[in-house]
Structure formats: C-alpha cells, structure tokens
BATI-975386 format. One line per 3 residues: number of its first residue (from 1); for each residue x, y, z of C-alpha. Coordinates in steps of 0.05 Angstrom, whole numbers, plus 5000, padded with zeros to 4 digits. Layout:
BEGIN
NUM	X,Y,Z  ... .
END
This chain:
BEGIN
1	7508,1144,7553  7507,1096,7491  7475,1126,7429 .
4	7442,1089,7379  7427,1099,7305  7360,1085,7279 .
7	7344,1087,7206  7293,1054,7157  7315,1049,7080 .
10	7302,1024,7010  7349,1037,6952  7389,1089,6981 .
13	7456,1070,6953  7464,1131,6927  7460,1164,6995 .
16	7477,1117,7057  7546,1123,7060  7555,1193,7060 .
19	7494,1192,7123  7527,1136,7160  7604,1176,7154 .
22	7564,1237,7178  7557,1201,7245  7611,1152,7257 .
25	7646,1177,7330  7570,1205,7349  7540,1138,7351 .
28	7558,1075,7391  7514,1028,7343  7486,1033,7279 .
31	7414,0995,7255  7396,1001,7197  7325,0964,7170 .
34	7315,0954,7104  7237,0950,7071  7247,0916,7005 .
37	7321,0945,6972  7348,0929,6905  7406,0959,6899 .
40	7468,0957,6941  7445,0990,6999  7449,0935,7040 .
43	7519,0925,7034  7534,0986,7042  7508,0987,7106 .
46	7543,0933,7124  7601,0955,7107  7592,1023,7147 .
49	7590,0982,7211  7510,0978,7216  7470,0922,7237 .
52	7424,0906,7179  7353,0881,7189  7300,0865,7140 .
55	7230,0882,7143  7172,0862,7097  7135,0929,7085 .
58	7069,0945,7118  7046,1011,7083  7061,1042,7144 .
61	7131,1086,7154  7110,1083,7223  7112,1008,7238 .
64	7183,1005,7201  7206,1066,7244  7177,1024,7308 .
67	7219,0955,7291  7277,1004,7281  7273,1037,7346 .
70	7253,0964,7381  7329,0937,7344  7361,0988,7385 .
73	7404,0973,7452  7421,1050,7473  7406,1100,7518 .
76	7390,1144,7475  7362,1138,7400  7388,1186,7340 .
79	7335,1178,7285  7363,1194,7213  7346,1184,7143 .
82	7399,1165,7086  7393,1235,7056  7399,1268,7118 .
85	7465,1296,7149  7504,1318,7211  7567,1364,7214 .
88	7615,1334,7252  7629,1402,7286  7567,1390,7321 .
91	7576,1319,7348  7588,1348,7415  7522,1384,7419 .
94	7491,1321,7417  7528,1276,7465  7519,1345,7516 .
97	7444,1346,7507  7438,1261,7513  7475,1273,7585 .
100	7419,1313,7618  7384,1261,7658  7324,1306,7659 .
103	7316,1305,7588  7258,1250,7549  7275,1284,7474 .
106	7301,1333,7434  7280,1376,7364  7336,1382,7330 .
109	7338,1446,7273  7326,1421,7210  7335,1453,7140 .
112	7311,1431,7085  7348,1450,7014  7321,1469,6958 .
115	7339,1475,6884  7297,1545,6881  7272,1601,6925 .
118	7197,1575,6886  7175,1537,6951  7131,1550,6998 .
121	7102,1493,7049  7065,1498,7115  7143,1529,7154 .
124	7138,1591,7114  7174,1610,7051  7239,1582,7019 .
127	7294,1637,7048  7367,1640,7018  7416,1600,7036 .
130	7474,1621,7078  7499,1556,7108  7575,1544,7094 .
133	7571,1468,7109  7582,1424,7048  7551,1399,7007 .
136	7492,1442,7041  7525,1512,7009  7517,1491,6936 .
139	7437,1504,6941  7409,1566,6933  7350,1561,6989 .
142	7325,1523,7058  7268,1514,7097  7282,1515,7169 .
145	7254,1479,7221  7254,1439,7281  7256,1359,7279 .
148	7238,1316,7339  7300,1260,7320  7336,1249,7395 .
151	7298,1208,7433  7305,1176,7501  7298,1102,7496 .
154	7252,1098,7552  7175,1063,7554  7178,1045,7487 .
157	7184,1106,7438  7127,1095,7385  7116,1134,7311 .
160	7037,1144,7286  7026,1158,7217  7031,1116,7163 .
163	7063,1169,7122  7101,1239,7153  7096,1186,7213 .
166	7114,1233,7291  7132,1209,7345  7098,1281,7369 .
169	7036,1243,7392  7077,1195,7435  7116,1249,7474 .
172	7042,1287,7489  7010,1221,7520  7065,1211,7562 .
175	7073,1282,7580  7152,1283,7562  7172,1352,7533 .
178	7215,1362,7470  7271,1410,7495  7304,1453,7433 .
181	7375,1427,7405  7425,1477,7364  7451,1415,7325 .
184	7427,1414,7263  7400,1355,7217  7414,1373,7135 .
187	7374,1347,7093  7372,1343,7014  7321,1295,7000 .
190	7288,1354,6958  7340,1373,6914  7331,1304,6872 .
193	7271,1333,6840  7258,1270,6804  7267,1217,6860 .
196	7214,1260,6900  7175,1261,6848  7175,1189,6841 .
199	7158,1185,6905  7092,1214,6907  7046,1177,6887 .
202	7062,1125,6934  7053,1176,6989  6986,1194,6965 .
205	6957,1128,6968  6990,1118,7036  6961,1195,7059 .
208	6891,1172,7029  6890,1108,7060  6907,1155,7134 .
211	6847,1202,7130  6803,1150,7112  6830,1125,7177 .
214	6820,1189,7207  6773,1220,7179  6771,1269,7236 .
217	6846,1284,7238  6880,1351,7207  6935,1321,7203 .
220	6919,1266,7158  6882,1318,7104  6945,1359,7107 .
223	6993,1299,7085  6942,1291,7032  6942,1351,7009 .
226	7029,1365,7012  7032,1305,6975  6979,1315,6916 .
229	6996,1389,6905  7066,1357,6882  7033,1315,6828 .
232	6991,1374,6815  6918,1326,6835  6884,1393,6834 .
235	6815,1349,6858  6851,1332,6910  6888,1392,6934 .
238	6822,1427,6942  6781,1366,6975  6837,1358,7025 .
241	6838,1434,7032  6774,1444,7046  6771,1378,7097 .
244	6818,1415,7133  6782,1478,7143  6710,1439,7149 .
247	6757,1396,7216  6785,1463,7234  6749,1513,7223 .
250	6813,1559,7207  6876,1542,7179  6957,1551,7159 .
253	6966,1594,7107  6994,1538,7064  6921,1503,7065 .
256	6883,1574,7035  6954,1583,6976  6941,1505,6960 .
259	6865,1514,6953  6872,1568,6919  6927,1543,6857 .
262	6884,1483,6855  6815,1533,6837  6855,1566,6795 .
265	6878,1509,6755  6809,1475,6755  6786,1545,6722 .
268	6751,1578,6780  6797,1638,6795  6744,1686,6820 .
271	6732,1629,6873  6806,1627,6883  6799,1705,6903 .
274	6752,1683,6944  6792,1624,6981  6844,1667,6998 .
277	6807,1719,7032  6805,1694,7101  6884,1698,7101 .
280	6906,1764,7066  6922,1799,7122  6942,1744,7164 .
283	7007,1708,7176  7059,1756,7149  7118,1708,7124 .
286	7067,1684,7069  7054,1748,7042  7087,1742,6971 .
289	7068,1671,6957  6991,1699,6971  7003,1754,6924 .
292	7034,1717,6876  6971,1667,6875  6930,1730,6877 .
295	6969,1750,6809  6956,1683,6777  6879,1689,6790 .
298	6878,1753,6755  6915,1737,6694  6865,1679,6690 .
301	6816,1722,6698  6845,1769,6646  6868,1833,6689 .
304	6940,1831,6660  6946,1901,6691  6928,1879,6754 .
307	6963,1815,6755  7036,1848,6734  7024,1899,6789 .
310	7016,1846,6842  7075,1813,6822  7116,1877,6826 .
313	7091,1882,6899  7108,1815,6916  7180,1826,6884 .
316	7184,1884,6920  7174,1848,6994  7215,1796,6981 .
319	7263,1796,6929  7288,1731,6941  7222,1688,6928 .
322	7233,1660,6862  7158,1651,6841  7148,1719,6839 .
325	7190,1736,6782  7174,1662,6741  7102,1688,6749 .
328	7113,1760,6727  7153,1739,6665  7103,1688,6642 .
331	7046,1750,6639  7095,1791,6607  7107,1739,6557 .
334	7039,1722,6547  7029,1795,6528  7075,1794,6474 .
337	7140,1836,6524  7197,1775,6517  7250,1825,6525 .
340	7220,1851,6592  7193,1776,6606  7275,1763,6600 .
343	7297,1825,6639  7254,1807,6698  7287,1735,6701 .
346	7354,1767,6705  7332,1810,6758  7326,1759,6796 .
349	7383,1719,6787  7418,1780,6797  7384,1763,6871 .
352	7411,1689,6875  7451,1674,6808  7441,1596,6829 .
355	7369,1594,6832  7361,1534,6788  7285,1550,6773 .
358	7300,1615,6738  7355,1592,6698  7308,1540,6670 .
361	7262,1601,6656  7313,1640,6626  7349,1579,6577 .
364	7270,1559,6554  7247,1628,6548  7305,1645,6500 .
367	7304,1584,6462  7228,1591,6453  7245,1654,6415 .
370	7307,1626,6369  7333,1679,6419  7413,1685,6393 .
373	7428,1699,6468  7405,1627,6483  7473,1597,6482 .
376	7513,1639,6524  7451,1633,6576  7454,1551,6586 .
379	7529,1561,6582  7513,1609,6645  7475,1568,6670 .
382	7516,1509,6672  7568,1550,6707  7527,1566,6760 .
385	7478,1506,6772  7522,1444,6736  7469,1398,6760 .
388	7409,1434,6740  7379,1424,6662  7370,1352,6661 .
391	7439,1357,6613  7386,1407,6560  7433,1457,6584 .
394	7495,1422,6566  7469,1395,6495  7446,1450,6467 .
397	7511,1485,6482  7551,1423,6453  7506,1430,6405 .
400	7529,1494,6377  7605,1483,6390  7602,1421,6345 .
403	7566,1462,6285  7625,1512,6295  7671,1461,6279 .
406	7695,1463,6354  7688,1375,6369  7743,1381,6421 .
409	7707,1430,6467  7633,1397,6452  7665,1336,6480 .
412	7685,1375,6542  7620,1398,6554  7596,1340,6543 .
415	7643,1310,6594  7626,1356,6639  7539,1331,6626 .
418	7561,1270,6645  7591,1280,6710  7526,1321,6733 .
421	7487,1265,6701  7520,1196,6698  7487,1145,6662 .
424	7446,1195,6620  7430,1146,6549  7422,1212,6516 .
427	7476,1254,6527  7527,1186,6518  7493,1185,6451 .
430	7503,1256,6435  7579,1247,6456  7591,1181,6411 .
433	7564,1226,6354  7609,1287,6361  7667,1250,6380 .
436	7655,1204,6304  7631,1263,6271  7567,1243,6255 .
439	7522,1285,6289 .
END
C-alpha cells in the first residue's frame, strides 16, 4: 500500500524539518501546501523530498486540508502538522494498520505537551509526563487523546470546519468507523506559549465567523469559546458558554470551569458558584480544576478561609495539578503569609521540579519581596526549565554575578540565555554590556 503525507503550512521553518525526518521510510510521498509563508519553509520542504503546492488562503483550515488531501496519489493518507511528530519505533504500527483491507481510518493517540500541569481543556486535566521519547520527555505534562489522522483515500475524504476543521463528520455520513491505533502522534505546538498565543486571535475571528454559520452547532460555540478563554475575552467565554448549554441543554465539564473563570473575572463570583453547580459532582477527572475555580470565587468573594481550604482539598486529590498550588499561594500572599505563599510553591515543585508555571511563581514571588533567596531560585530554575523565563531568569542572575565582580560567569549565563532564546535584542544587549563593562 502507498502512503501519502498530507500537510498544510505557513512559516513553519522552525518546525518542518524535524516533522518531515519523523516520517521519512513511513511515507512513499510527501505534499506539502503552503497558505501564504514567509520564511523558508518552503524550501525546506523541498528540500525534505516534498512536493510543494501553494494555496491562496480561504479562512477556512478545512478547504486547505481538502486541496491537501485532493494533491495526494496514495492508498492511504497520513495527515500531520509541522509541529507534530512520529517515533520511528512506531513506523511499523502504521504500515500494519494501512494493510487491513477492512479498515476506512484510524485515531491515532495523541498527546499534547505542555509547559505546566495548569491546563485543563475539554480531554480532562494536564497529567505528568512519563514519555521517554525525545524531545517529548523534556515537558513536564500531556494531554492525551485520540486523533483521527490515517485515512483511507477512498470517495473523497473531506474536513468541515473552518477552524479545529474534522474529518469526524465525513466518516459518520458515510458510515466508515475509526478503528483505534497504538501509534502515537506528539505534538508540541503548545509549548511555544507565545506563537499560540499569536495565534489566537485569528482563530477567534475564524470560530466567530463558524457559529454564525452554525448557529445551531456545539461544536462551533465550543471552538469559540477554547479559543477566547486563551486571550482571556471573558464576554466571550461566557456567551459561547452559555450557547452551548442553551444548544445542549447539558454540557462537558470544561464549558461550566470556562463559564465560571469568565463570571469571576467579570466580578460575578456568587454567579460563578452558581454556574458550576450542575457539575460538582459530576465527571470525576475535573474535580480539582472545579475546586480550584470554586476557591477563586470565594477569595473574590472574600472567604479567604474558605478559599485556602478548597485549595488544600484540591492539592490533596491531585498533587500534580499545578493551578492548585499557583492559586493557593496567591491567597496566601494576598493575606500578607509570603513565606507560606513560597513554601506551598515548593511543594509543588517538589511534585514536578520542571513545572515551568511554578518556577515563574516562585522567581516573581521572591523578587516581588527583594526576597535574598531570589537568585539562587532563577538560577534553579534555569537548571531545570532552560527555556522557560523569557531569559528574566537568566538576567537577573547575570545580573548579580556581574555586580560581584564575576563578568566571566555572567557571560556564561548569558550564553547559555541565548541558546534557549536566540535572537533575544535584550539579552544580546545585556551581554555587549557585561562583556565592555559598562553595565
């Protein structure tokens, strides 16, 4: 069976390569379309073996992903995106699976890496991260899941959606079934905080511009709403939240915690009490992000007691769900405790000591304070997460080392800033200083 590569890309220079290795001896062709790229992406394709072909963009992922599949000459269809990955080890799952003649599609497993154990999304709640493959293992938490990505290419395979586009739909009209697939796709689109953030406002207009569409359609409120509660559109969150219910009548878990936050930051936390209500005793896996919402409502609301005891409840069921402790030590700062505020984030890095979230806690709690301690904690910090800090980390502790008269070992660190973050005008700036003395 011949097995073709599909993909659909725009300035993913950064990432291609690495993707398009991650399959060479799976695939039989590569196509690669490209919606508008800058950068050298193109070429890089090109020079990975792919057939390159340009599309003018639509505002709709889902007719780029259709042209893609439409370029593709195989049996069988692999759909990838640049920052996605596949162990080699598991090439053989794959070509297996794509010889059953029975078989229309398959969902692949599909975890999704995070930065922090601070997430939680429709799936469930970030877990830790135990997978050995590289460069997976560096990051402290996933979300699993399941990815409908092999495809036969039979009667036309079609996406809907103009953003989070499925080819779901297509496989239920045509009653083909999605069989289960131990291969896993790894993905670390999520880890570049900033890109993603970057990219959301785009996929809010495009998610707006769908439930307008479909005004009817679940679906289309929940892409909304994942994509607003990023840019923190409280307004949003809680119109598509509660469009969701109104099509539904009952929802995920993830549609009650989003309404909820966004009540809460619009100043109505006895309403967010209230929004969460229909859930509390539902849907287990959810349980500390709901209490940990639950806290948030009653510090707004004053209850500091209250608040701190949920959060010790929520710690207490899940130890490794970062928000729990962020949230705790914010109320016990706000109450004037920064030593316990500070204990309780090194409780739980003592639970995942590369939990980039809590570091950032930790480093801005203590240099909030003039905290003497703040040093040695970026330099921590920087030994376990060296690409977290935006380079603050890595500064401040240059910083100090160049006011001890230490330039040689500033420099280092500084060095070291600018392999995490190449490029960085500020930390090059910083490092022309200390290295002329002039800082």
């Amino acid at each position: 069976m011949k097995l073709s590569l599909a993909m659909i890309v725009k300035n993913e220079a950064d990432n291609l390569e690495k993707c398009l290795q991650s399959v060479m001896g799976l695939v039989d062709e590569m196509v690669v379309v490209d919606t508008g790229s800058f950068d050298d992406t193109i070429n890089i394709a090109k020079k990975c073996g792919a057939r390159v072909e340009e599309f003018v963009w639509t505002d709709s992922f889902a007719e780029a992903r259709n042209v893609s599949l439409r370029y593709c000459t195989g049996d069988w269809i692999l759909i990838l995106d640049a920052d996605e990955l596949i162990d080699h080890a598991e090439h053989h799952l794959i070509r297996q699976a794509i010889e059953n003649q029975d078989a229309y599609g398959y969902r692949l497993r599909f975890n999704n890496y995070l930065n922090s154990g601070s997430f939680f999304g429709i799936g469930g709640l970030a877990q830790l991260n135990d997978v050995a493959f590289e460069p997976a293992a560096s990051f402290s938490h996933l979300i699993p899941g399941t990815k409908l990505v092999l495809v036969k290419n039979q009667n036309n395979p079609e996406y809907i959606g103009r953003i989070h586009e499925e080819l779901t739909q297509w496989f239920e009209k045509n009653n083909y079934e999605a069989l289960p697939l131990e291969a896993t796709i790894h993905h670390f689109g999520k880890v570049d905080e900033e890109r993603e953030l970057e990219k959301m406002p785009s996929y809010l207009r495009l998610a707006k511009k769908d439930a307008v569409d479909q005004p009817d359609s679940s679906f289309a409120q929940y892409n909304v709403l994942q994509s607003a509660i990023v840019l923190k559109e409280w307004p949003t969150v809680l119109e598509s939240a509660q469009a969701y219910l109104r099509i539904e009548g009952f929802g995920p878990a993830f549609v009650y915690l989003a309404g909820a936050q966004a009540l809460i930051a619009m100043g109505k936390p006895e309403e967010a009490l209230a929004f969460l209500a229909p859930v509390e005793k539902l849907e287990v896996q959810f349980s500390p992000a709901l209490l940990v919402v639950k806290a948030e409502a009653h510090y707004a609301l004053g209850n500091l007691d209250s608040a701190v005891e949920t959060c010790l409840i929520a710690i207490d069921e899940s130890p490794d769900y970062t928000s729990s402790y962020t949230c705790l030590s914010k109320i016990l700062e706000a109450s004037g405790d920064t030593e316990n505020a500070r204990k309780i984030l090194e409780a739980g890095l003592d639970q995942n000591t590369v939990d980039q979230n809590l570091w950032e806690a930790l480093v801005g709690l203590s240099a909030k304070y003039k905290d003497p301690r703040v040093t040695q904690d970026a330099w921590h910090a920087i030994m376990s997460v060296p690409t977290g800090g935006q380079g603050i980390w890595h500064m401040l502790v240059a910083h100090v080392l160049y006011r001890q008269g230490d330039i040689a070992e500033a420099t280092k660190v500084l060095d070291m800033a600018l392999v995490a973050f190449p490029g960085n005008f500020e930390i090059e700036d910083m490092k022309r200083k200390v290295v002329s003395g002039q800082l």
